[in-house]
FIVEXKOL-525539 format. One record per residue: residue in one letter; chain; x, y, z of N, C-alpha, C in turn. Coordinates in steps of 0.05 Angstrom, whole numbers, plus 5000, padded with zeros to 4 digits. Example, Ala and Ser with C-alpha at 12.3 -4.5 7.8 and 13.67 -1.06 7.14 Angstrom:
# FIVEXKOL-525539
<site aa="a" ch="A" n_u="5264" n_v="4886" n_w="5156" ca_u="5246" ca_v="4910" ca_w="5156" c_u="5264" c_v="4934" c_w="5156"/>
<site aa="s" ch="A" n_u="5257" n_v="4955" n_w="5142" ca_u="5273" ca_v="4979" ca_w="5143" c_u="5258" c_v="5001" c_w="5157"/>
This chain:
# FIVEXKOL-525539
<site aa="x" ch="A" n_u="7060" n_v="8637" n_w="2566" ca_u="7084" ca_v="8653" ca_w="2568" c_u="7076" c_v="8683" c_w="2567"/>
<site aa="x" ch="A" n_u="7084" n_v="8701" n_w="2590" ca_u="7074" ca_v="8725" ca_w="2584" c_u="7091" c_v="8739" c_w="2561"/>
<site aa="x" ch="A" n_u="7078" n_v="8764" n_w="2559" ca_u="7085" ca_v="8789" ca_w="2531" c_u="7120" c_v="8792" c_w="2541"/>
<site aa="x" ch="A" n_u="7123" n_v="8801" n_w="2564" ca_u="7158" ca_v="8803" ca_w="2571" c_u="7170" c_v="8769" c_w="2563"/>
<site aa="x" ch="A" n_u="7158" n_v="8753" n_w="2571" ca_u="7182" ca_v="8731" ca_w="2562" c_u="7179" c_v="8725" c_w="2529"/>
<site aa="x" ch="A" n_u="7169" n_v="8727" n_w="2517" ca_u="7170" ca_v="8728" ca_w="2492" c_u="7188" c_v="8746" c_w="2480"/>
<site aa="x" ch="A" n_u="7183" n_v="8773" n_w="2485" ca_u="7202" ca_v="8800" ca_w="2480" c_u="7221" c_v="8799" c_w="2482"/>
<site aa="x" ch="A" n_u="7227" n_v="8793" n_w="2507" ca_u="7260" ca_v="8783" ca_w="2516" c_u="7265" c_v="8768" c_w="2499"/>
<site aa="x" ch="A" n_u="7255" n_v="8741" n_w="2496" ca_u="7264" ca_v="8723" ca_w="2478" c_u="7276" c_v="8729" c_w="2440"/>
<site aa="x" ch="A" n_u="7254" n_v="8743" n_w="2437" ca_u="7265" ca_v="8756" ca_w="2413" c_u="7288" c_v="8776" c_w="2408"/>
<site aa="x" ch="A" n_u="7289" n_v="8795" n_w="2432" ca_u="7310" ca_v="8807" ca_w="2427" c_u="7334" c_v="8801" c_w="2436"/>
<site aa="x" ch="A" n_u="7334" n_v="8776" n_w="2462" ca_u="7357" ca_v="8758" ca_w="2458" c_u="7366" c_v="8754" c_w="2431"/>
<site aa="x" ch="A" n_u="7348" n_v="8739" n_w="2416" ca_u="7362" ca_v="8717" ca_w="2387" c_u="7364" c_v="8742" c_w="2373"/>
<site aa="x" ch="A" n_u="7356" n_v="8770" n_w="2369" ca_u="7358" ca_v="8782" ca_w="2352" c_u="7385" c_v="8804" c_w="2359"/>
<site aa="x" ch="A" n_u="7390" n_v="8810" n_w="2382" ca_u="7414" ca_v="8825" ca_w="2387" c_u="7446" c_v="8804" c_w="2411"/>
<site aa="x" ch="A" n_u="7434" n_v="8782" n_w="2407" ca_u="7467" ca_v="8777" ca_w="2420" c_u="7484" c_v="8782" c_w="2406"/>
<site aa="x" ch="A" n_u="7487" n_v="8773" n_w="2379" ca_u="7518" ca_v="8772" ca_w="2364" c_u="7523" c_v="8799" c_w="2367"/>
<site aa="x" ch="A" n_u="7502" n_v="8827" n_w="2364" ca_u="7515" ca_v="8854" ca_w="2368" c_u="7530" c_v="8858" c_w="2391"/>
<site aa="x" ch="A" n_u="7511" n_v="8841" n_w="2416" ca_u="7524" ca_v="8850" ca_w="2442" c_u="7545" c_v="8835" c_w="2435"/>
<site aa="x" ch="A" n_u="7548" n_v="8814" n_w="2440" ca_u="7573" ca_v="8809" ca_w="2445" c_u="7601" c_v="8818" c_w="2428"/>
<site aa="x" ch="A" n_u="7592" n_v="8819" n_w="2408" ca_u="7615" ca_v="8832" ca_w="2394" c_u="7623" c_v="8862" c_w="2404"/>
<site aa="x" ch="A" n_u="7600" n_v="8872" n_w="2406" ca_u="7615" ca_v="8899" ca_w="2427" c_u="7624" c_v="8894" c_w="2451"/>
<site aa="x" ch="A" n_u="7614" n_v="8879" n_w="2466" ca_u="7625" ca_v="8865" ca_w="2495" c_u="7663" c_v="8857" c_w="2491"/>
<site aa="x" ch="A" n_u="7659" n_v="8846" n_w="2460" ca_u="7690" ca_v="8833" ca_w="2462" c_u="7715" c_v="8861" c_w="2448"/>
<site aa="x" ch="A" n_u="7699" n_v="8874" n_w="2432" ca_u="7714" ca_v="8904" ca_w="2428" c_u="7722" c_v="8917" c_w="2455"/>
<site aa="x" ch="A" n_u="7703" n_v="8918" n_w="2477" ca_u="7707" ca_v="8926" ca_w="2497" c_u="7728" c_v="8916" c_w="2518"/>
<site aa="x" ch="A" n_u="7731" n_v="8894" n_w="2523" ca_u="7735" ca_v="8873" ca_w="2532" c_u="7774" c_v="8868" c_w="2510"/>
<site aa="x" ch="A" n_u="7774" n_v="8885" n_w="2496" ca_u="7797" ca_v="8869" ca_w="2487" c_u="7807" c_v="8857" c_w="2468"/>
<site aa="x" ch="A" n_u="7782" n_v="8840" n_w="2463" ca_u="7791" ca_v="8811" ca_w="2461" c_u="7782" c_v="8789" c_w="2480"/>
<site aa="x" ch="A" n_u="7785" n_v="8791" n_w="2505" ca_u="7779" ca_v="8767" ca_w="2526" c_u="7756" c_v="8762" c_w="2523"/>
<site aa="x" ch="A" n_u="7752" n_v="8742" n_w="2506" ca_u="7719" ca_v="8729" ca_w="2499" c_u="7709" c_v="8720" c_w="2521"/>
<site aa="x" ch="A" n_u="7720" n_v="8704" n_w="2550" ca_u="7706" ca_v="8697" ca_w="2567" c_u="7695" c_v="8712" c_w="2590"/>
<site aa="x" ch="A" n_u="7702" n_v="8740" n_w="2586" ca_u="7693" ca_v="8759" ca_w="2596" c_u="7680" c_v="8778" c_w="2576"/>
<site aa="x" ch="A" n_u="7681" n_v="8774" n_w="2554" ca_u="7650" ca_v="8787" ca_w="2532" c_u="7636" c_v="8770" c_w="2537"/>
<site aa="x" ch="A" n_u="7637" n_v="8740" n_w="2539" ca_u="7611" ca_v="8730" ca_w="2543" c_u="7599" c_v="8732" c_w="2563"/>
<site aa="x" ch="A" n_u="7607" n_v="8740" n_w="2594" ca_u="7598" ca_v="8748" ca_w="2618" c_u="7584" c_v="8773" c_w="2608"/>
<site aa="x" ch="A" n_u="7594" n_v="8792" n_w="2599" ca_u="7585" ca_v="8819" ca_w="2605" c_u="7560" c_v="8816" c_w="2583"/>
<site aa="x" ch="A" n_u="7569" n_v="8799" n_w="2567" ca_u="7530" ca_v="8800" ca_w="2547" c_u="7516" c_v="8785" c_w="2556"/>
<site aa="x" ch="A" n_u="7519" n_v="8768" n_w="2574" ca_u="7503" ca_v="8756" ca_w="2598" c_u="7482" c_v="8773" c_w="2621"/>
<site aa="x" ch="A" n_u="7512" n_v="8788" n_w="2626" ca_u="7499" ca_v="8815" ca_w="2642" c_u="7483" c_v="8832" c_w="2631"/>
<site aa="x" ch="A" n_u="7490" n_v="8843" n_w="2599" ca_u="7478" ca_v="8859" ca_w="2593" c_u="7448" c_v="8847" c_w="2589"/>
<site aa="x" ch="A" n_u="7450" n_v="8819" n_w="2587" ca_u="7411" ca_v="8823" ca_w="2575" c_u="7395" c_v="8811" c_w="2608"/>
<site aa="x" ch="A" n_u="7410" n_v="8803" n_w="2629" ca_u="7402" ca_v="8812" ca_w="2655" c_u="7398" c_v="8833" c_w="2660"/>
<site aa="x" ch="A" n_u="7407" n_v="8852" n_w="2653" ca_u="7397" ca_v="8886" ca_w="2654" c_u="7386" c_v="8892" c_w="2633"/>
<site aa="x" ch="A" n_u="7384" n_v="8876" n_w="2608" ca_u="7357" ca_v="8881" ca_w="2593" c_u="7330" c_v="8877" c_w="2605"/>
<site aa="x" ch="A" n_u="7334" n_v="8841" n_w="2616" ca_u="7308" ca_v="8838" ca_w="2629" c_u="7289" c_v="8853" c_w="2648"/>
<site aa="x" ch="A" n_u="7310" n_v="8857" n_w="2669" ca_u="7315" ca_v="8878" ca_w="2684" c_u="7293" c_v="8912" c_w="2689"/>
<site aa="x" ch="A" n_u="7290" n_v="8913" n_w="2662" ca_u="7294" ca_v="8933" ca_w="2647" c_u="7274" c_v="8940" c_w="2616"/>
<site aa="x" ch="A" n_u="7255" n_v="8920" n_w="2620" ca_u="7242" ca_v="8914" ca_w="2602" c_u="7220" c_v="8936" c_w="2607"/>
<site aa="x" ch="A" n_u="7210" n_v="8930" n_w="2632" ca_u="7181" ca_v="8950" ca_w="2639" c_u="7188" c_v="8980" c_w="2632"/>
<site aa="x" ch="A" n_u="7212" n_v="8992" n_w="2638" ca_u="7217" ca_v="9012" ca_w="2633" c_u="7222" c_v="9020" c_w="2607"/>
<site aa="x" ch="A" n_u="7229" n_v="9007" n_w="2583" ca_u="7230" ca_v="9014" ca_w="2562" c_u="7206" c_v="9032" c_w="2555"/>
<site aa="x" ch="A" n_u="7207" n_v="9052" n_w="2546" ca_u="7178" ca_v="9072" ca_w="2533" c_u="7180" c_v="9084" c_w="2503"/>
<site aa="x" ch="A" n_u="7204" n_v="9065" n_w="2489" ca_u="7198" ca_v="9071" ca_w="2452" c_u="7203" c_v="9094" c_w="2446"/>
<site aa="x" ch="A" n_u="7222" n_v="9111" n_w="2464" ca_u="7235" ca_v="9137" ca_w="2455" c_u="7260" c_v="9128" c_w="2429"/>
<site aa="x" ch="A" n_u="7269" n_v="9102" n_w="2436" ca_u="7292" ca_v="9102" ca_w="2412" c_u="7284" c_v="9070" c_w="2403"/>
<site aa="x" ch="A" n_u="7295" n_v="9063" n_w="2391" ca_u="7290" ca_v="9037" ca_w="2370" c_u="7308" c_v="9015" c_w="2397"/>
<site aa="x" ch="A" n_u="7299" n_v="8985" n_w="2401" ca_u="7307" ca_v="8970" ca_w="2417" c_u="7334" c_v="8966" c_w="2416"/>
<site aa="x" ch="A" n_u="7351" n_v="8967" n_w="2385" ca_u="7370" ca_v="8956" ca_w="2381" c_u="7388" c_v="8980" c_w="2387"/>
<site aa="x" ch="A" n_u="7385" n_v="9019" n_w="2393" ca_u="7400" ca_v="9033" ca_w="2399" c_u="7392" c_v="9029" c_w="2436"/>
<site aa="x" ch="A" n_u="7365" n_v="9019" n_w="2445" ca_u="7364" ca_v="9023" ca_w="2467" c_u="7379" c_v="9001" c_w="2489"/>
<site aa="x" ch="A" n_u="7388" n_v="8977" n_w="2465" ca_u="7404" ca_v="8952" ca_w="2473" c_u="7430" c_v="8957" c_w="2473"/>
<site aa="x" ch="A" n_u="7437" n_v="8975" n_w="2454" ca_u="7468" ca_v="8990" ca_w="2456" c_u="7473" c_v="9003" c_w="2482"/>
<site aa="x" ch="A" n_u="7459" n_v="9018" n_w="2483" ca_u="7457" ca_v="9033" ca_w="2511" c_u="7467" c_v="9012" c_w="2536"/>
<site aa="x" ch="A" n_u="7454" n_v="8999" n_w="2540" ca_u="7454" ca_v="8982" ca_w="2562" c_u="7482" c_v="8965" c_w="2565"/>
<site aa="x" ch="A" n_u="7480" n_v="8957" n_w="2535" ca_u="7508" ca_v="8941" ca_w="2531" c_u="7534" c_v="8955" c_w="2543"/>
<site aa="x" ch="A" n_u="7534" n_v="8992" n_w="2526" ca_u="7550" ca_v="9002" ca_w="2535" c_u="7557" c_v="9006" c_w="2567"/>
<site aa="x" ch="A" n_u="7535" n_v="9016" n_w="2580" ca_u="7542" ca_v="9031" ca_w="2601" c_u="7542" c_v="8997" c_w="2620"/>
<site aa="x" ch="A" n_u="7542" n_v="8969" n_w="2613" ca_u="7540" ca_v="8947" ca_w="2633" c_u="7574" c_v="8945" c_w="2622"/>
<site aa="x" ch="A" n_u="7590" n_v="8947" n_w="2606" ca_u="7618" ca_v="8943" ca_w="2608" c_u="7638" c_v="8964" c_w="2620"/>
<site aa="x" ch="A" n_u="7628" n_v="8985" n_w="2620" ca_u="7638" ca_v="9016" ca_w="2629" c_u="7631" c_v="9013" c_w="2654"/>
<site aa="x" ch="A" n_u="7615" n_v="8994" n_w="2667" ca_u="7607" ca_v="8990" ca_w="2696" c_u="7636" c_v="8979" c_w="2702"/>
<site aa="x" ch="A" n_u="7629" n_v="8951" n_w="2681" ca_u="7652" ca_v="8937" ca_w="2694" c_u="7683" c_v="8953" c_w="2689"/>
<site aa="x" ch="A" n_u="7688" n_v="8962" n_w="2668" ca_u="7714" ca_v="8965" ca_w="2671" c_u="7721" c_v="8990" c_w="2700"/>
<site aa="x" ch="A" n_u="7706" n_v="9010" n_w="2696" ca_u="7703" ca_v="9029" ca_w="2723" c_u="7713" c_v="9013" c_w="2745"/>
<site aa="x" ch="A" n_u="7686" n_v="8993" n_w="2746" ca_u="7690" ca_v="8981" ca_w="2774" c_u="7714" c_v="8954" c_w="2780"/>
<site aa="x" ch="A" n_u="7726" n_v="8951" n_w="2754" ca_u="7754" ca_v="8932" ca_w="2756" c_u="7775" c_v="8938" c_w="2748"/>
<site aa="x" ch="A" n_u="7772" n_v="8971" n_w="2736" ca_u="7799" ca_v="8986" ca_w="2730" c_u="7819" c_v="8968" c_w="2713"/>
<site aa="x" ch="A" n_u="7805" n_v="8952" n_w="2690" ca_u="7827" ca_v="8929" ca_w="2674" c_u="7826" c_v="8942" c_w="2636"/>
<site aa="x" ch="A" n_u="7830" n_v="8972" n_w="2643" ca_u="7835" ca_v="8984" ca_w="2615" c_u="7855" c_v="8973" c_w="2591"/>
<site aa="x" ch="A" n_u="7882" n_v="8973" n_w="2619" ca_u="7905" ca_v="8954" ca_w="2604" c_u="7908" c_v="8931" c_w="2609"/>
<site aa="x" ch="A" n_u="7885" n_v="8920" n_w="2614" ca_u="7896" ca_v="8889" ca_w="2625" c_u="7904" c_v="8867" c_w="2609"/>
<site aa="x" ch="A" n_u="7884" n_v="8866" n_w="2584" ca_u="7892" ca_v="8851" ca_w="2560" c_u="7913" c_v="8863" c_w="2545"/>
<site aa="x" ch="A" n_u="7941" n_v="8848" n_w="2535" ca_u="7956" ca_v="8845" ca_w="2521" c_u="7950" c_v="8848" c_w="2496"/>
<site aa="x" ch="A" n_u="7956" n_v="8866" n_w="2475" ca_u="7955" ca_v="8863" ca_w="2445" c_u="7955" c_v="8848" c_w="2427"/>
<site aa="x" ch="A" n_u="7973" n_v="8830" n_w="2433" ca_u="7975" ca_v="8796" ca_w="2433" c_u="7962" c_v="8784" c_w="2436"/>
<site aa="x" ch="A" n_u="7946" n_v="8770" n_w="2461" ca_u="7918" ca_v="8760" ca_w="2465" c_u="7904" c_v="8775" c_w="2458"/>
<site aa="x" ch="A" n_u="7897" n_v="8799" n_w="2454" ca_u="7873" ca_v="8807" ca_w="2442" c_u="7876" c_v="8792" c_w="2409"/>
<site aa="x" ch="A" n_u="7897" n_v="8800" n_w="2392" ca_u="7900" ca_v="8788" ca_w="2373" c_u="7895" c_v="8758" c_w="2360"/>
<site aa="x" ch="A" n_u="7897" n_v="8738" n_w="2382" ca_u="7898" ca_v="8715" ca_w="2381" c_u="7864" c_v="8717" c_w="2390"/>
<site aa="x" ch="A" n_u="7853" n_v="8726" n_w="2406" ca_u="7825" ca_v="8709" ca_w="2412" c_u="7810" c_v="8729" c_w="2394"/>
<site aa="x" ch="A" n_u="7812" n_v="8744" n_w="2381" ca_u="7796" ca_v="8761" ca_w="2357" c_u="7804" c_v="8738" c_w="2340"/>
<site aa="x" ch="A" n_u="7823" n_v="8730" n_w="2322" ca_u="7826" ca_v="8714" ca_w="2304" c_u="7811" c_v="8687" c_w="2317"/>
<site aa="x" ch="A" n_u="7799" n_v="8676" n_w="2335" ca_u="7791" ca_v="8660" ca_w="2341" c_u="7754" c_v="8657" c_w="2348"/>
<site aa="x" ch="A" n_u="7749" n_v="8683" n_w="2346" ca_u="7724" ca_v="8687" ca_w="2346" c_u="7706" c_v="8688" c_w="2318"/>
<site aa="x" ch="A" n_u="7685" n_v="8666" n_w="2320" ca_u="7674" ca_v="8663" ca_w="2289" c_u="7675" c_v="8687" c_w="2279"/>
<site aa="x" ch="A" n_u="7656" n_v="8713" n_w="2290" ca_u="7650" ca_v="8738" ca_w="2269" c_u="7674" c_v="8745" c_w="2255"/>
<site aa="x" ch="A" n_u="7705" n_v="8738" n_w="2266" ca_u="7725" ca_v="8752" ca_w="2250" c_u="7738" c_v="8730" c_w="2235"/>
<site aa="x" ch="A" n_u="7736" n_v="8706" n_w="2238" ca_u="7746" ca_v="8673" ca_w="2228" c_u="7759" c_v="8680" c_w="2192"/>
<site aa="x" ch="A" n_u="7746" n_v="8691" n_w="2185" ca_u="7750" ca_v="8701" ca_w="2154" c_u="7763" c_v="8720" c_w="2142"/>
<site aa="x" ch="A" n_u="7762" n_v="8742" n_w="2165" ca_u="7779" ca_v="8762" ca_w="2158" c_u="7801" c_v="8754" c_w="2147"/>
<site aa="x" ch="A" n_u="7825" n_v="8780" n_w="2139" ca_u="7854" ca_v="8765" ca_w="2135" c_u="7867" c_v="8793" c_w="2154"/>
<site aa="x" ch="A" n_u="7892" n_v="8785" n_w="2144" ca_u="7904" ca_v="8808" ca_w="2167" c_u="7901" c_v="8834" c_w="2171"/>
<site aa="x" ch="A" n_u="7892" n_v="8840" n_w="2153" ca_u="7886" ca_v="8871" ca_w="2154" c_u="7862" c_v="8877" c_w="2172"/>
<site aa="x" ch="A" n_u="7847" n_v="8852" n_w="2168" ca_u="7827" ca_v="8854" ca_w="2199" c_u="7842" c_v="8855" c_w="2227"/>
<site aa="x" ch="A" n_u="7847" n_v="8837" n_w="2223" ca_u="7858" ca_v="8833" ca_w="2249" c_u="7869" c_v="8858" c_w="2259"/>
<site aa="x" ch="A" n_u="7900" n_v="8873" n_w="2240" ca_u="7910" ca_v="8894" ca_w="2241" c_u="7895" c_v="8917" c_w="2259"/>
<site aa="x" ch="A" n_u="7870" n_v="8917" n_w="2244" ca_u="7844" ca_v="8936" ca_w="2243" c_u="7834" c_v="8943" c_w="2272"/>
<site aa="x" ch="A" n_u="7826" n_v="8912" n_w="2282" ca_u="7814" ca_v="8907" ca_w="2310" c_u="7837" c_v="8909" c_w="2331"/>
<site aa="x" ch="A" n_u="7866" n_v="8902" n_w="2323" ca_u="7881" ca_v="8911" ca_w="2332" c_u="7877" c_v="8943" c_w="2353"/>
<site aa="x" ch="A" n_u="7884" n_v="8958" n_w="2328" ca_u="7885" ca_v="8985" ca_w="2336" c_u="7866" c_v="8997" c_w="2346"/>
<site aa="x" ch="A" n_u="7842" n_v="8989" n_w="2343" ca_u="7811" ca_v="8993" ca_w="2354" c_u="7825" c_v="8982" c_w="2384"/>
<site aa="x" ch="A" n_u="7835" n_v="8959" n_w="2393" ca_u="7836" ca_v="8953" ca_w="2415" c_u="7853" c_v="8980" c_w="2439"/>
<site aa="x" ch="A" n_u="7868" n_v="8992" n_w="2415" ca_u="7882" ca_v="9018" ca_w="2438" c_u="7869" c_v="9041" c_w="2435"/>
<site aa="x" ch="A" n_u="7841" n_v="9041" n_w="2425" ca_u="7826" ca_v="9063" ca_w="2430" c_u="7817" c_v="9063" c_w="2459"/>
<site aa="x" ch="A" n_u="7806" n_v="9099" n_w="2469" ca_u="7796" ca_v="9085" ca_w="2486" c_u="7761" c_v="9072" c_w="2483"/>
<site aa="x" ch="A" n_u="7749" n_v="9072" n_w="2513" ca_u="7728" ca_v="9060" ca_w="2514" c_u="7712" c_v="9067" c_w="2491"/>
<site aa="x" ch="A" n_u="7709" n_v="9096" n_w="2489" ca_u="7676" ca_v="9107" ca_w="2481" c_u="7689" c_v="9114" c_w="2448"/>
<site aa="x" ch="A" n_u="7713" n_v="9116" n_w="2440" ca_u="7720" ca_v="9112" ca_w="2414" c_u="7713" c_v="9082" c_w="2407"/>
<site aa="x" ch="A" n_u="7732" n_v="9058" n_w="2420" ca_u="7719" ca_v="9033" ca_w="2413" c_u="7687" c_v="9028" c_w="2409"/>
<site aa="x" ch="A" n_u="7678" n_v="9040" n_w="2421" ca_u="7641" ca_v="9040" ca_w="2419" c_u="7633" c_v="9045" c_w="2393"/>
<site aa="x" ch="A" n_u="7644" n_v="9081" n_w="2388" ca_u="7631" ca_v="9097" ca_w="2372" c_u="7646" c_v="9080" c_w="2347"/>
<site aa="x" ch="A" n_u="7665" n_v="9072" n_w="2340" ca_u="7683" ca_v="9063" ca_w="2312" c_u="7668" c_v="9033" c_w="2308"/>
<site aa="x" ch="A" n_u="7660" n_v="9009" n_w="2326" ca_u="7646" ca_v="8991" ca_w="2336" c_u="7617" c_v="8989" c_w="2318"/>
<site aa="x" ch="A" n_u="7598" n_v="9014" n_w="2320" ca_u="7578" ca_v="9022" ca_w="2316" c_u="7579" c_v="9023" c_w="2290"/>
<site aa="x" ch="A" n_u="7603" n_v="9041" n_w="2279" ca_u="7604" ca_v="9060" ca_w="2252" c_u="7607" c_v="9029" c_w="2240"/>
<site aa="x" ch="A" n_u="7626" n_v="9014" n_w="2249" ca_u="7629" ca_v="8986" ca_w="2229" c_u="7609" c_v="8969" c_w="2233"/>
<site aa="x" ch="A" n_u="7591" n_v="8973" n_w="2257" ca_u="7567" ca_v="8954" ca_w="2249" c_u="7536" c_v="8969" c_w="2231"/>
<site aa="x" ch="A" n_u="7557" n_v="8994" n_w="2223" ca_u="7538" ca_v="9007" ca_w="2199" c_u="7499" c_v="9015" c_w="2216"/>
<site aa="x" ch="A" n_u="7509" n_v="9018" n_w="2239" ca_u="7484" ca_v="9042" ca_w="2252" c_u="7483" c_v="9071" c_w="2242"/>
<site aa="x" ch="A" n_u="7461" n_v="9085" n_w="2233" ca_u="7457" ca_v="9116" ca_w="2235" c_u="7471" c_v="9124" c_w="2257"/>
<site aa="x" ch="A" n_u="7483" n_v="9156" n_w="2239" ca_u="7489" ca_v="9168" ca_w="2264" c_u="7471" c_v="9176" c_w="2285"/>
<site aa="x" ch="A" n_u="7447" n_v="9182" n_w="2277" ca_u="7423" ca_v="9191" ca_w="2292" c_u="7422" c_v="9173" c_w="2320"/>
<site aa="x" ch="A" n_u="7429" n_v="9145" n_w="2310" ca_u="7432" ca_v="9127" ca_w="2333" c_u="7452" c_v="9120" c_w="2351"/>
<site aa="x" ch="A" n_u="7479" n_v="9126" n_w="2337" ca_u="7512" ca_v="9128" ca_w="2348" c_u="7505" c_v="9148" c_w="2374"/>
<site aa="x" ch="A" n_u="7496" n_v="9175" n_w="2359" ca_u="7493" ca_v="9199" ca_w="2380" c_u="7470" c_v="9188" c_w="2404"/>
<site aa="x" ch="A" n_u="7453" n_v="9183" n_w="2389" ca_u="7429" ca_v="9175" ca_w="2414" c_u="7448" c_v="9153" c_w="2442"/>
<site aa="x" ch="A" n_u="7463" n_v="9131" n_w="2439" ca_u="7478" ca_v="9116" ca_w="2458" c_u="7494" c_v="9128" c_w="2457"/>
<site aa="x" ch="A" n_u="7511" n_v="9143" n_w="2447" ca_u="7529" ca_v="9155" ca_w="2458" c_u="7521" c_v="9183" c_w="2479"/>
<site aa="x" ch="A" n_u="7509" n_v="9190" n_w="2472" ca_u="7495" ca_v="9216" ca_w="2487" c_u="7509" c_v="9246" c_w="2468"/>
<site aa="x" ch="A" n_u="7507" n_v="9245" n_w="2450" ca_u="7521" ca_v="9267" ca_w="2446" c_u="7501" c_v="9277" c_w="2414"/>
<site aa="x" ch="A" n_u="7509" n_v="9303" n_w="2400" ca_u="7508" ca_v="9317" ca_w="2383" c_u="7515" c_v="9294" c_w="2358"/>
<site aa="x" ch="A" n_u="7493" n_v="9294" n_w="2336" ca_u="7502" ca_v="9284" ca_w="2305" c_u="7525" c_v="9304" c_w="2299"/>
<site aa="x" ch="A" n_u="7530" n_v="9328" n_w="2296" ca_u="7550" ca_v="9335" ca_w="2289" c_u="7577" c_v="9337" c_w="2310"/>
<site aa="x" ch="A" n_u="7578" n_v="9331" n_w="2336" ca_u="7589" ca_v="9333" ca_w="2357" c_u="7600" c_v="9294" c_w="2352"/>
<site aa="x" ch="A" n_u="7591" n_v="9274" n_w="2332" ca_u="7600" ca_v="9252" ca_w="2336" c_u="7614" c_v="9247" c_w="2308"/>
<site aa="x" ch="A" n_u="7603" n_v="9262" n_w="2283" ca_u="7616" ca_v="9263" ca_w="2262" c_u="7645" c_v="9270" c_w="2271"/>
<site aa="x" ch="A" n_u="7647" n_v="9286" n_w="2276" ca_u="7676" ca_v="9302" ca_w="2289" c_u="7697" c_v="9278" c_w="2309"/>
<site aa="x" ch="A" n_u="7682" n_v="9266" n_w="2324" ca_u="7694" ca_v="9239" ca_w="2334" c_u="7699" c_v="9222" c_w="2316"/>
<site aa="x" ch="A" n_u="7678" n_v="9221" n_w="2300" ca_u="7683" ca_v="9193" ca_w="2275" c_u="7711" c_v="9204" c_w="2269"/>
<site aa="x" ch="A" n_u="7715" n_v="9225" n_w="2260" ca_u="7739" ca_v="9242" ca_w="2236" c_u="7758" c_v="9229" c_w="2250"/>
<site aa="x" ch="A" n_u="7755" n_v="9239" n_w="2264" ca_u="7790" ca_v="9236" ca_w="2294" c_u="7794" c_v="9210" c_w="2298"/>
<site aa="x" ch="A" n_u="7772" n_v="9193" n_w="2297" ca_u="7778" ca_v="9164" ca_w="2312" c_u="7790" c_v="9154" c_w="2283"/>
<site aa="x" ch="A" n_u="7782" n_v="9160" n_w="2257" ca_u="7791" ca_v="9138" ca_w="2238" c_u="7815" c_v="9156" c_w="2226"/>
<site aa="x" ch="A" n_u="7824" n_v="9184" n_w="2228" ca_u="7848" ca_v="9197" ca_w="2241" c_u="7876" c_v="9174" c_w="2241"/>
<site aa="x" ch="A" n_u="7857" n_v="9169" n_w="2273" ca_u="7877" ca_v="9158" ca_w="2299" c_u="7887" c_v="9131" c_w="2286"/>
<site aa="x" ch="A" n_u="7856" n_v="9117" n_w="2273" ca_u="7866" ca_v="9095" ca_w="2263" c_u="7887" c_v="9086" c_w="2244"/>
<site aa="x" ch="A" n_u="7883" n_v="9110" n_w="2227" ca_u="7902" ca_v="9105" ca_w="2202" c_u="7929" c_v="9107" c_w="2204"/>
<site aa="x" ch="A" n_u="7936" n_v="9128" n_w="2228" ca_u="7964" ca_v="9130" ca_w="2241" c_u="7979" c_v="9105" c_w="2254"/>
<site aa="x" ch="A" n_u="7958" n_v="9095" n_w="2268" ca_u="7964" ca_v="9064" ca_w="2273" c_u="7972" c_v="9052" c_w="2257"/>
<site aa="x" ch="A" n_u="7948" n_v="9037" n_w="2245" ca_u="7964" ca_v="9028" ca_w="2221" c_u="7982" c_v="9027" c_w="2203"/>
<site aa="x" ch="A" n_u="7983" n_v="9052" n_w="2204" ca_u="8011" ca_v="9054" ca_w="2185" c_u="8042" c_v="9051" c_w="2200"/>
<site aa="x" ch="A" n_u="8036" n_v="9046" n_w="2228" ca_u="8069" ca_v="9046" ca_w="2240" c_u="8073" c_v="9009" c_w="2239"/>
């Protein structure tokens, strides 16, 4: 087995549950289309392997990819509003990673669901407890230029919530 199928292999078992769970933040909710797009995304991992050159850590350089392969899709299928609040609610409560939560999760993922894209990312990240050093690196932007987003997005959130 060459050095790429091994690699791959590892960073399959070691980053799907991230992708996909950002796939399904993205996504809504519609798990059968997070599971497509983290499909896609580690086809454009594979893809994509030779070119990796260890400027950032695999698991911000797997964000990357993740991000910009759902921002493909939604771009290219224009389905920002397509999922209902409702189904998003119902197939989040139905997905193991959240199975435990209680409602205030749900609530939570809720309102994340009417962010937009690159807030859902950046708030996504912050709750899967990444450095900012690494938020900014996939996101493309300034550590202090993303703090300032953090502020606003959990802002935005709390306003939600509370109606």
């Amino acid at each position: 087995m060459s050095n790429n199928n091994v690699l791959f292999e590892r960073l399959y078992a070691e980053f799907y549950p991230m992708v996909h769970h950002i796939c399904v933040g993205f996504m809504k909710g519609n798990g059968e289309l997070a599971e497509d797009l983290a499909q896609e995304t580690f086809i454009n991992t594979w893809r994509s392997l030779d070119k990796f050159k260890g400027a950032s850590s695999y698991k911000t350089w797997i964000y990357r990819i993740t991000m910009n392969t759902c921002l493909k899709y939604i771009r290219d299928n224009k389905i920002k509003d397509q999922v209902a609040l409702d189904q998003n609610s119902k197939v989040l409560s139905q997905d193991s990673s959240h199975q435990d939560h209680g409602d205030a999760h749900q609530e939570l993922y809720q309102a994340i669901g009417q962010l937009n894209e690159i807030d859902r990312l950046i708030i996504m990240m912050v709750l899967d407890e990444l450095e900012y050093k690494e938020i900014a690196d996939v996101v493309g932007i300034s550590e202090s230029n993303l703090r300032v987003k953090i502020h606003r997005i959990k802002k935005s959130l709390k306003e939600m919530l509370k109606k």
